[in-house]
RODO-2510 file (C-alpha; in nm, 4 decimals, decimal comma):
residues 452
     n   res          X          Y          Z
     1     x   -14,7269     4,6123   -16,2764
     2     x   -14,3947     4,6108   -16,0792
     3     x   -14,1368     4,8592   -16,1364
     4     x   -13,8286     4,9715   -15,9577
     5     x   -13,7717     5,3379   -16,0012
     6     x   -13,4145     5,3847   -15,7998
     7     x   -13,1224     5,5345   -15,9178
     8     x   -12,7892     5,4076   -15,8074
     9     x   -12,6980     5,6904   -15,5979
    10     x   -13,0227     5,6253   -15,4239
    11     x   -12,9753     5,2964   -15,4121
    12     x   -12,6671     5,3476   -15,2300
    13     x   -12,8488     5,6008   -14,9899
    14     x   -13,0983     5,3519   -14,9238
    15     x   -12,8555     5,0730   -14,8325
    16     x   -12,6608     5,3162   -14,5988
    17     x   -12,9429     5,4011   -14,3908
    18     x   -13,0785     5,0552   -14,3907
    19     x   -12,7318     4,9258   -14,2259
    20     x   -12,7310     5,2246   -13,9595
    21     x   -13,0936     5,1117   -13,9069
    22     x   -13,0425     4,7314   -13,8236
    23     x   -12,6636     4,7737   -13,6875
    24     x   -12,6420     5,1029   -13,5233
    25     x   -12,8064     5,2487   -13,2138
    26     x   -13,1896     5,3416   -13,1079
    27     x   -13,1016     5,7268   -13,1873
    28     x   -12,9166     5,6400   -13,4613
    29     x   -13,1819     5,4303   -13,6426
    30     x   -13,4869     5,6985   -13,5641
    31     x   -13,2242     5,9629   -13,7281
    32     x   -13,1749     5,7423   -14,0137
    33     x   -13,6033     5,7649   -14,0996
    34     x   -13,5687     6,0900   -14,0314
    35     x   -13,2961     6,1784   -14,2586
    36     x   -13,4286     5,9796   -14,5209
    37     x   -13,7809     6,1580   -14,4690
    38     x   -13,6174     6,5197   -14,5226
    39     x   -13,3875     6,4606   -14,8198
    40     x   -13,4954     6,1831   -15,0497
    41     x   -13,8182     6,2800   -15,2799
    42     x   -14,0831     6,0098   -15,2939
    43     x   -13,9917     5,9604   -15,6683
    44     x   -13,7648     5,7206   -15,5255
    45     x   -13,9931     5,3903   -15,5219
    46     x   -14,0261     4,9817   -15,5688
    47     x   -14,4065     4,9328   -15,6895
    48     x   -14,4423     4,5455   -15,6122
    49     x   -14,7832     4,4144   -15,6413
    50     x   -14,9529     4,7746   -15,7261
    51     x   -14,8126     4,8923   -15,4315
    52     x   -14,5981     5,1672   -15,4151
    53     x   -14,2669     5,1192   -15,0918
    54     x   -14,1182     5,4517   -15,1054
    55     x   -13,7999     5,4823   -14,9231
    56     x   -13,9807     5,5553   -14,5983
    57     x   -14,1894     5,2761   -14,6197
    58     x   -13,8870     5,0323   -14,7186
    59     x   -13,7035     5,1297   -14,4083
    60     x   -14,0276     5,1334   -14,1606
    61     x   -14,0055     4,7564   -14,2781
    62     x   -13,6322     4,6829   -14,1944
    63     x   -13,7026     4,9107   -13,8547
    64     x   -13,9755     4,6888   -13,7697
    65     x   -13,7308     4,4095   -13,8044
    66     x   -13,5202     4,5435   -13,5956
    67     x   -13,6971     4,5888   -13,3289
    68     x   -13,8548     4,2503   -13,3667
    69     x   -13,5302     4,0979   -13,3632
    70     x   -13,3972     4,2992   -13,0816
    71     x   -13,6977     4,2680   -12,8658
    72     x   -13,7252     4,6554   -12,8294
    73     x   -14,0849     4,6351   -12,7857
    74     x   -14,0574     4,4570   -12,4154
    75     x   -14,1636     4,6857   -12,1514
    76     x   -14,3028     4,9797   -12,3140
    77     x   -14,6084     5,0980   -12,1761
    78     x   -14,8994     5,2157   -12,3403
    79     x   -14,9475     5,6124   -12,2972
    80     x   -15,2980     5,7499   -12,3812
    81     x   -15,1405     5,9152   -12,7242
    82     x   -15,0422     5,5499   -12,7794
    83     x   -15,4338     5,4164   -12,7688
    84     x   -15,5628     5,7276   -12,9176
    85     x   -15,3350     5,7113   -13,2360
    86     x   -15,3905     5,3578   -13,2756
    87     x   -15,7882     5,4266   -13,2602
    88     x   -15,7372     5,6786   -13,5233
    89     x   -15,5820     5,4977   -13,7154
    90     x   -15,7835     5,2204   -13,7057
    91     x   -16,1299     5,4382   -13,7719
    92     x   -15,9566     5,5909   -14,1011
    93     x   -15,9219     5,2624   -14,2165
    94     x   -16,2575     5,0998   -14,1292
    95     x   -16,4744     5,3902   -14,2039
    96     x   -16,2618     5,4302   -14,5753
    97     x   -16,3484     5,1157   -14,6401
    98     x   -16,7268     5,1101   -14,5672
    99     x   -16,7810     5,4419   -14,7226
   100     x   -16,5987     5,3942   -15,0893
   101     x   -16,5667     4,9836   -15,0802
   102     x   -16,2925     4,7337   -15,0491
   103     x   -16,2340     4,7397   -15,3823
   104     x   -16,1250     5,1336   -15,4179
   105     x   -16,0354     5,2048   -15,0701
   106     x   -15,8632     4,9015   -14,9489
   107     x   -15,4843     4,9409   -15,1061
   108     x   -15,5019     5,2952   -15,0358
   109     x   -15,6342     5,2377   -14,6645
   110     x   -15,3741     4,9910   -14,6331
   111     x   -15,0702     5,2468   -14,7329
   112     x   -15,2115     5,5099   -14,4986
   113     x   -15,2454     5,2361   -14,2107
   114     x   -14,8838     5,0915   -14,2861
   115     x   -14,7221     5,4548   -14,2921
   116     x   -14,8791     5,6042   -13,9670
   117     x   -14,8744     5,2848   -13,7531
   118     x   -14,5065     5,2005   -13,8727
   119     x   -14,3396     5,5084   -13,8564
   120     x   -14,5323     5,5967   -13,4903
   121     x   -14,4385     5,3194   -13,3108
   122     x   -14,0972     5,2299   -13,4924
   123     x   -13,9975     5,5802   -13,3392
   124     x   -14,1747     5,4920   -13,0097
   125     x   -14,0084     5,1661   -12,9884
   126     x   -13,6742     5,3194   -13,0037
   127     x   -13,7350     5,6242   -12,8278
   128     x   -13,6722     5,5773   -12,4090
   129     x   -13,6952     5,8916   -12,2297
   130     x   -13,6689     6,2354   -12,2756
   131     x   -13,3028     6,2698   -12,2947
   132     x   -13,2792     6,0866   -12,6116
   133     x   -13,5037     6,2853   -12,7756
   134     x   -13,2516     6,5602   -12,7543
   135     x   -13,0310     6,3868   -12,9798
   136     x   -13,3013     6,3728   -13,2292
   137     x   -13,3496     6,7601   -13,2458
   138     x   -13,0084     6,8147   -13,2378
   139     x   -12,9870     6,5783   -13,5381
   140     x   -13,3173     6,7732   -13,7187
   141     x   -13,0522     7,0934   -13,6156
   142     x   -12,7697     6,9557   -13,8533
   143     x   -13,0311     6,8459   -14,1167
   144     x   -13,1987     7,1795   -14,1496
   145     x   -12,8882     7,3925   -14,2262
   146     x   -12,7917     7,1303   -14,4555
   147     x   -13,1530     7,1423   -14,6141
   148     x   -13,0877     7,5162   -14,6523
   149     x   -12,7876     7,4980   -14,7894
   150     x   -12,8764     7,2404   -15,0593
   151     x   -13,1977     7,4926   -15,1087
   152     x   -12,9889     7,7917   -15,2163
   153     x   -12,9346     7,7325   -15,6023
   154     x   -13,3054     7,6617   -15,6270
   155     x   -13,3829     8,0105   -15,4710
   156     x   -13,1138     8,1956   -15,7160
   157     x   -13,1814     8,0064   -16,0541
   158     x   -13,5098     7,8949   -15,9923
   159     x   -13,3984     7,4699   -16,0404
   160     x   -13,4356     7,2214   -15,7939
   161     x   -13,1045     7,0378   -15,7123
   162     x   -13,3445     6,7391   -15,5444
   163     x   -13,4970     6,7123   -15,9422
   164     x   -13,1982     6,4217   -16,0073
   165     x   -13,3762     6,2221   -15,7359
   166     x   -13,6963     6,2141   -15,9163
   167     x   -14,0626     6,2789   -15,7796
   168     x   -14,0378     6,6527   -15,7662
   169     x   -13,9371     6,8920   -16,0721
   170     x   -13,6509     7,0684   -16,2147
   171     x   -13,8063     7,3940   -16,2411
   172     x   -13,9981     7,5670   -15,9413
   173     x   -14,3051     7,7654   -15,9100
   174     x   -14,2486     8,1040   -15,9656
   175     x   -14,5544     8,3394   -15,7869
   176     x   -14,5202     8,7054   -15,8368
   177     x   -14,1913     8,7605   -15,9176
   178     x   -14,0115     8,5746   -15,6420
   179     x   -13,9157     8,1166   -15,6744
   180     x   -14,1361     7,9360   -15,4864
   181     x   -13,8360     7,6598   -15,3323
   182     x   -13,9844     7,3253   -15,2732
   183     x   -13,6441     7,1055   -15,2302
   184     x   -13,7125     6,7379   -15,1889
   185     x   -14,0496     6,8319   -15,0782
   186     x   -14,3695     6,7966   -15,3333
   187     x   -14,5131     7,1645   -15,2743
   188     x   -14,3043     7,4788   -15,1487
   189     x   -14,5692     7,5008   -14,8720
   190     x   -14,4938     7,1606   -14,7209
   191     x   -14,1189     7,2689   -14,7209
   192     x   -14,1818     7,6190   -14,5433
   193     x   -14,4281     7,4536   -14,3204
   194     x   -14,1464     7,1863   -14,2217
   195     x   -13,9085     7,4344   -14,1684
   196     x   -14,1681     7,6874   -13,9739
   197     x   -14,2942     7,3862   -13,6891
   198     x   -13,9357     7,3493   -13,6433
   199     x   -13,7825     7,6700   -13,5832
   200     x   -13,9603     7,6128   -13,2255
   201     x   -13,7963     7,3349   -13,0876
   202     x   -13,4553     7,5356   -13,2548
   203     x   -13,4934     7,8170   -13,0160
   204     x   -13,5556     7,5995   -12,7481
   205     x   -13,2538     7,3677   -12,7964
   206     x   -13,0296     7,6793   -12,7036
   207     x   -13,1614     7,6310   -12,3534
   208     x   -13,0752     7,2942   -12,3067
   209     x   -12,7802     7,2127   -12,1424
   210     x   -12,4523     7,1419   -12,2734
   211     x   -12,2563     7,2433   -12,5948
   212     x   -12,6093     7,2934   -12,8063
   213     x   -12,5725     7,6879   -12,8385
   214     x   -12,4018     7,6097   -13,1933
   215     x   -12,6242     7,3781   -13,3214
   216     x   -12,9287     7,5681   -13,1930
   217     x   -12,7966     7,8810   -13,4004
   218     x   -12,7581     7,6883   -13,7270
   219     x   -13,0834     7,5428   -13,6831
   220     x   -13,2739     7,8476   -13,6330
   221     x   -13,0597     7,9911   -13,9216
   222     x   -13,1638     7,7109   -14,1488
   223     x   -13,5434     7,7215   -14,0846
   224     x   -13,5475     8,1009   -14,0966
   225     x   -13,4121     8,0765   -14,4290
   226     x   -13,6343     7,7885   -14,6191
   227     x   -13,9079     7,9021   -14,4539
   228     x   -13,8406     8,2428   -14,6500
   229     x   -13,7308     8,0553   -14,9706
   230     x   -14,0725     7,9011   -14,9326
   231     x   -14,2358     8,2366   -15,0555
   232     x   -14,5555     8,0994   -14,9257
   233     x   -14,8264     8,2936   -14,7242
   234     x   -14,9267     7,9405   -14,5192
   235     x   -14,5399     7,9159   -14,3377
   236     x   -14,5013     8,2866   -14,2933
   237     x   -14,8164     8,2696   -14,0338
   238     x   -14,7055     7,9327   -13,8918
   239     x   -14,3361     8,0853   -13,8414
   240     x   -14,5560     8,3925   -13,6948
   241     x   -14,7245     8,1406   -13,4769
   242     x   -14,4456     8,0036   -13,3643
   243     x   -14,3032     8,3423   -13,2745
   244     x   -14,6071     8,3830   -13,0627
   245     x   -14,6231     8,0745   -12,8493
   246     x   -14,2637     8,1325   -12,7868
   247     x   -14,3299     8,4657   -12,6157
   248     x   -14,6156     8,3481   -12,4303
   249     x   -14,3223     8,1949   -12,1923
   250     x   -14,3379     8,4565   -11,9217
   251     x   -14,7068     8,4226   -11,8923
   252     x   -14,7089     8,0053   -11,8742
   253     x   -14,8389     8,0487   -11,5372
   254     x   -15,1146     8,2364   -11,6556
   255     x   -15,2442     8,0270   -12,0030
   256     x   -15,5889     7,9148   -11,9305
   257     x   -15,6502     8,2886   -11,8788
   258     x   -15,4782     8,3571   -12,1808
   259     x   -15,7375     8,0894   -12,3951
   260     x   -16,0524     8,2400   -12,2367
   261     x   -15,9485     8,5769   -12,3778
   262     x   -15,8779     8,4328   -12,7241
   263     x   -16,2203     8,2495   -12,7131
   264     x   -16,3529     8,6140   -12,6151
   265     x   -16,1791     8,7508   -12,8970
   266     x   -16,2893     8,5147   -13,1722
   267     x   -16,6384     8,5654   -13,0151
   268     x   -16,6039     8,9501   -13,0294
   269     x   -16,4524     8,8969   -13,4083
   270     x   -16,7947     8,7240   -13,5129
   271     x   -17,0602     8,9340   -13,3742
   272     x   -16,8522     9,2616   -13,5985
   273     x   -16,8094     9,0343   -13,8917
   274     x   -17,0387     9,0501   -14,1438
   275     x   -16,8696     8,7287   -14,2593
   276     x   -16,7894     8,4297   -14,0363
   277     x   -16,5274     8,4651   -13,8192
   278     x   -16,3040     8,2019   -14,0453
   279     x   -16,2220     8,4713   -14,2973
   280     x   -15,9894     8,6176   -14,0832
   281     x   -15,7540     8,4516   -14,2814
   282     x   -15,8983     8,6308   -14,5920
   283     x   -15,8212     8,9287   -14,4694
   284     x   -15,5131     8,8625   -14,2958
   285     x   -15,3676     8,6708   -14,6300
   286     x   -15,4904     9,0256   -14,8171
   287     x   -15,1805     9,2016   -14,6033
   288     x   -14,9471     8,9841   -14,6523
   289     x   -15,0224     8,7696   -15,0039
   290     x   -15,1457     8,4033   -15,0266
   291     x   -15,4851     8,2312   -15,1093
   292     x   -15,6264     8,3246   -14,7879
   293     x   -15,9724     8,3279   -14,9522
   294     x   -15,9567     7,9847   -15,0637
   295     x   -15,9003     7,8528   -14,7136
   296     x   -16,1495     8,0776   -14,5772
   297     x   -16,4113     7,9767   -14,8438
   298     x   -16,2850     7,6094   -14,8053
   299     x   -16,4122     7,5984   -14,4150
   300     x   -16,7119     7,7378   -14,4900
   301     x   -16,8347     7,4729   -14,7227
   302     x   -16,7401     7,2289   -14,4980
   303     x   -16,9640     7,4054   -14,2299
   304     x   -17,2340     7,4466   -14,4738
   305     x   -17,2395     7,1171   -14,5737
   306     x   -17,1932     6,9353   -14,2230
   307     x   -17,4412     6,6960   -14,2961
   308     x   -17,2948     6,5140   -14,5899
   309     x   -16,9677     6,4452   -14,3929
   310     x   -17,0504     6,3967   -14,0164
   311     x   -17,0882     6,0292   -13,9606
   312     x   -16,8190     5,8419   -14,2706
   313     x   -16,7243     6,1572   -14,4621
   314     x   -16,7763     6,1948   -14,7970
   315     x   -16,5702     6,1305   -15,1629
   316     x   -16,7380     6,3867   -15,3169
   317     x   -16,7086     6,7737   -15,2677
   318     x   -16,6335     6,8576   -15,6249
   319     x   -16,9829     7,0120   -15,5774
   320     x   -16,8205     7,2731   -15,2909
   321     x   -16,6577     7,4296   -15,5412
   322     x   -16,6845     7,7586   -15,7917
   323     x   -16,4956     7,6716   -16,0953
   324     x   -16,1367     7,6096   -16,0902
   325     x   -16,1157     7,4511   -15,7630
   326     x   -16,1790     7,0904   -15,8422
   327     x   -15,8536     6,8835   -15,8311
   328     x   -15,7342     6,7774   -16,1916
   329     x   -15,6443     6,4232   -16,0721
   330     x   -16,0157     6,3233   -15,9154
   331     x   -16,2802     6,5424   -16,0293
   332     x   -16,4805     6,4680   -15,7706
   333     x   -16,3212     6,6440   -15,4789
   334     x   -16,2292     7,0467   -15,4497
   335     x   -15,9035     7,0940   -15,3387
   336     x   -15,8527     7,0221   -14,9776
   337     x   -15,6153     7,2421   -14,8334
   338     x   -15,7092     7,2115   -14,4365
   339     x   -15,5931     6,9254   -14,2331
   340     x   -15,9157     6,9404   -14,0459
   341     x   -16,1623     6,9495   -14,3243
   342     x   -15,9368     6,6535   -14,4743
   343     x   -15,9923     6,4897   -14,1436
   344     x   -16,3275     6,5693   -14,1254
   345     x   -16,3795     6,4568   -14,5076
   346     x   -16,1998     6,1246   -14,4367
   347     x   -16,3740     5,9772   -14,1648
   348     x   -16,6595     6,2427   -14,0170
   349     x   -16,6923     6,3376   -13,7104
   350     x   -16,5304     6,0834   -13,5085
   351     x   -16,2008     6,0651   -13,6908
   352     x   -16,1974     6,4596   -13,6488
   353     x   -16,2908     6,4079   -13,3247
   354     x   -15,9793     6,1813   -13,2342
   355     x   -15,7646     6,3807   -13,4463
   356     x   -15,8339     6,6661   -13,1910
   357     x   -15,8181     6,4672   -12,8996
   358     x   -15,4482     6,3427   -12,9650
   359     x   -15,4003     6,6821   -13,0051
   360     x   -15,5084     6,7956   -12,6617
   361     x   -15,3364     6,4901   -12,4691
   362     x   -15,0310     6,5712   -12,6066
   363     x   -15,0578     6,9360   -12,5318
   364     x   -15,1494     6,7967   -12,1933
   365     x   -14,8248     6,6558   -12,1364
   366     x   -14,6372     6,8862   -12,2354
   367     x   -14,8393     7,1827   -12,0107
   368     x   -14,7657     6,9068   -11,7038
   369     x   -14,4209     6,8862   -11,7194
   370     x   -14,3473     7,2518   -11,7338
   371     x   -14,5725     7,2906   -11,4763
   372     x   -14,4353     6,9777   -11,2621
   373     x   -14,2649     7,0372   -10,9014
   374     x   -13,9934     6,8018   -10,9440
   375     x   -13,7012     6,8231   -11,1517
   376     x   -13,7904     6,8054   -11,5250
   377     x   -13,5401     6,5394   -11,7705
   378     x   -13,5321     6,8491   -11,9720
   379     x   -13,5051     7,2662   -11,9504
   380     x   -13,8463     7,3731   -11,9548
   381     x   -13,8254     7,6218   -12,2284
   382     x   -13,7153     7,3315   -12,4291
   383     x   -14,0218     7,1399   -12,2976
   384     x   -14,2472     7,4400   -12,3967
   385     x   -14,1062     7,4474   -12,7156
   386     x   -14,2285     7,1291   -12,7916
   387     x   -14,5612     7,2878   -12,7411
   388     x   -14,5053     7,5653   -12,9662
   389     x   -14,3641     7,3278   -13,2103
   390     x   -14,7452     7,1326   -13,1860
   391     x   -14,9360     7,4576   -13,1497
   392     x   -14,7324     7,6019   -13,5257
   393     x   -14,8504     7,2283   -13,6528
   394     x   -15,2257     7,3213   -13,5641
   395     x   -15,1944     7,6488   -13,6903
   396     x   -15,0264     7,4733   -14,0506
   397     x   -15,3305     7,2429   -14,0598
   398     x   -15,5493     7,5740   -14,1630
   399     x   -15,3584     7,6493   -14,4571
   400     x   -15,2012     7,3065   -14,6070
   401     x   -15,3368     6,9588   -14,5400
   402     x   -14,9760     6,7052   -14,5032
   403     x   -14,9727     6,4439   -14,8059
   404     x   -14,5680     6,3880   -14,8450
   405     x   -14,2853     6,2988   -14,6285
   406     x   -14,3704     6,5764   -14,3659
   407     x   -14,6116     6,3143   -14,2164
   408     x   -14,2928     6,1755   -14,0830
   409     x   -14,1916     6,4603   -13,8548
   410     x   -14,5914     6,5112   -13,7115
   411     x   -14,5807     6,1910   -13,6344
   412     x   -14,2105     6,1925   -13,4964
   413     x   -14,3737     6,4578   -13,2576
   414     x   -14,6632     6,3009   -13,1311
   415     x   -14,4558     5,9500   -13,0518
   416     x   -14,2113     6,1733   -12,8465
   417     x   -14,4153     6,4139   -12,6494
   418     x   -14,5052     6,0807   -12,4589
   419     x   -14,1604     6,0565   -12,3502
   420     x   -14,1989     6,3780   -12,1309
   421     x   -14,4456     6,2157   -11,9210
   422     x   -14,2791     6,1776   -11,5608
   423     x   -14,0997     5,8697   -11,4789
   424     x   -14,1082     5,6372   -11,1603
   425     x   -13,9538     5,7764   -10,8580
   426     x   -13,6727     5,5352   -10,8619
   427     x   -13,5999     5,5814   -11,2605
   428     x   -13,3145     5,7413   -11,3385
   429     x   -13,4374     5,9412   -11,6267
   430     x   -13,0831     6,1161   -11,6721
   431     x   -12,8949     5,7823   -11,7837
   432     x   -12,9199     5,6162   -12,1087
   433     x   -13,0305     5,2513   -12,1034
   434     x   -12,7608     5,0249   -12,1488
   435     x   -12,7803     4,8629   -12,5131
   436     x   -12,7386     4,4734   -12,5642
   437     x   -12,3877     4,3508   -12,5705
   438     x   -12,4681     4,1072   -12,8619
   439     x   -12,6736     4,3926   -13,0508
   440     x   -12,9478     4,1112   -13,0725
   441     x   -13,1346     4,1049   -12,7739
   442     x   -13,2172     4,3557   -12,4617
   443     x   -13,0212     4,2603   -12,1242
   444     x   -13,2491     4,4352   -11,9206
   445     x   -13,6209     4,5071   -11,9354
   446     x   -13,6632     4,8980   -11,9596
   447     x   -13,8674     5,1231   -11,7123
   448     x   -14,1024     5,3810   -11,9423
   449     x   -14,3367     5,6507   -11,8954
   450     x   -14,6959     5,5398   -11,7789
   451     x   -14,9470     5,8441   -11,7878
   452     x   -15,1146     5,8922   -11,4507
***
């Protein structure tokens, strides 16, 4: 059945950012998807077809057009996050489709394949070098201290001002005493999480050149604070986390001795355990509050029952699960709160295995340009901080597995982490790219980042 569920001030909204989008600049456009992704719930929707084009997905489509009609796809070059992304995207899709049938999988394959492919490359397309990515966390600066701020009555009175836009509710979670703030988000820990893996890439904006003290300040001051309204266990350790890789700084030189003594650790941690080492987070949640059981519990199923998911996953782990923990909306499954055991459940091995893999390329490319001789197109504590900002994701992925709009800012990561590979000799990485003088087609074919 087709609906239309838009009100008109989100009509308007969507409008707006569609005309910045098509008429406005590269940065511009990629801060338009990103500004949509952060303050407009997904209650905001056109179901056409039994298909459901939430805002995001309406303006991947006029981005796509964009670009099409700009010919800002001629002369990228493919990075190895490029191929890797597209091959994991491509196995979710295949494998989903074997495993549960064309007829159950397919529309919901489909969405998943639209959303990742269309927002990754949109942002690739439109993203040149690493100097234009500043704008964007500057932008994501501005947006979080305007997040917080919009966040505040929720934390006081307990009602979410993003409730008028439909898709999340009036009335938040209240755990112990203290509001669990969601905002436009569909679960407070999505919205802590969001603000934790970006409290990084806030500290290291203060480093960067130029008049970006300010806007780091507000930004950190923003995430600090709906990471807090949060009140959730999951985006206190990821803000930890993030605390953590920050200070590892001084010792940069120094990291793959710093990963053989965590390996060390964790292998120390299991031979004391009388449980697996995985419930560490049991015991750490236990100190300071959270469901840490329920993760730690959740990772061991998926251990113990390796063989029902390793080659196509599985759509059943309802079984996994004492009572209480099967999800009310498909009985069949336990509640999945672990990227990696989602990944794992999704598509097996392999998908988990690429998962992981984009994962260490871009981590790759971030360790070789703080490491590189020459002269980087960015400070390097900013650089690092792009690290951190992954490293916070991976550490997220234990405690929450992404279903909303935070997809859109992992994904904004991994298509610009590619941008800090090194450029030809004769590039000059410091210099925006001139844009076309009739808006509607490229004067110039751009030089980009090939990975050596």
């Amino acid at each position: 059945m087709d609906t239309i569920s838009l009100s008109p001030l989100a009509l308007l909204f969507l409008l707006a950012v569609s005309f910045v989008i098509l008429g406005s600049s590269r940065q511009n456009a990629v801060k338009a998807l990103l500004a949509t992704a952060l303050f407009m719930p997904l209650g905001q929707q056109v179901v056409l077809l039994g298909l459901h084009f939430y805002f995001s997905r309406i303006l991947v489509l006029v981005g796509l057009v964009r670009v099409l009609m700009r010919h800002e796809t001629r002369g990228m070059q493919w990075s190895m996050v490029d191929k890797l992304f597209l091959f994991w995207v491509l196995t979710v899709f295949i494998i989903g489709n074997i495993r549960d049938g064309p007829s159950e999988a397919l529309v919901r394959m489909l969405g998943f394949a639209y959303n990742a492919l269309g927002i990754y490359f949109f942002i690739r397309f439109l993203t040149r070098d690493a100097k234009e990515v500043v704008e964007h966390v500057q932008f994501l600066a501005l947006a979080s201290i305007v997040l917080a701020i919009l966040m505040a009555p929720e934390l006081r009175t307990g009602r979410n001002f993003f409730s008028v836009l439909g898709g999340v509710p009036l009335l938040s979670d209240i755990r112990e005493g203290r509001v669990r703030c969601q905002g436009p988000f569909r679960d407070s820990i999505l919205a802590g999480t969001f603000a934790a893996t970006l409290f990084p890439l806030m500290v290291g904006l203060w480093f960067q050149p130029g008049r970006n003290r300010w806007r780091a300040v507000v930004g950190i001051l923003g995430c600090v604070f709906v990471t807090y309204a949060s009140a959730s266990s999951g985006p206190i350790m990821s803000f930890l986390a993030a605390l953590l890789g920050l200070g590892l700084w001084r010792i940069r030189d120094r990291m793959r001795l710093f990963r053989r003594g965590a390996i060390l650790v964790l292998i120390g941690l299991a031979l004391v355990m009388k449980a697996p080492v995985w419930y560490i987070i049991d015991r750490i949640s236990s100190v300071i509050g959270g469901s840490g059981w329920h993760r730690s519990y959740l990772i061991d199923q998926a251990v113990n029952h390796f063989n029902e998911w390793w080659l196509m996953g599985t759509s059943v782990t309802a079984h996994w699960a004492p009572a209480g923990m099967v999800l009310t909306v498909n009985p069949k499954m336990m509640d999945i709160t672990n990227e990696y055991v989602a990944q794992a459940i999704n598509g097996g091995a392999l998908e988990l295995g690429l998962f992981i893999a984009i994962i260490v390329c871009c981590f790759k490319i971030v360790g070789r340009a703080v490491q590189s001789d020459g002269e980087p197109p960015l400070d390097r504590k900013l650089i690092w901080a792009f690290g951190v900002c992954l490293a916070t994701h991976c550490s997220a992925f234990v405690s929450v597995s992404y279903f909303d709009q935070i997809q859109v800012f992992w994904f904004w990561l991994l298509a610009v982490i590619p941008c800090f590979i090194a450029m030809p000799a004769d590039y000059p990485a410091s210099e925006p790219l001139p844009e076309p003088a009739d808006g509607m087609d490229e004067s110039v074919t751009e030089r980009v980042t090939a990975i050596s």
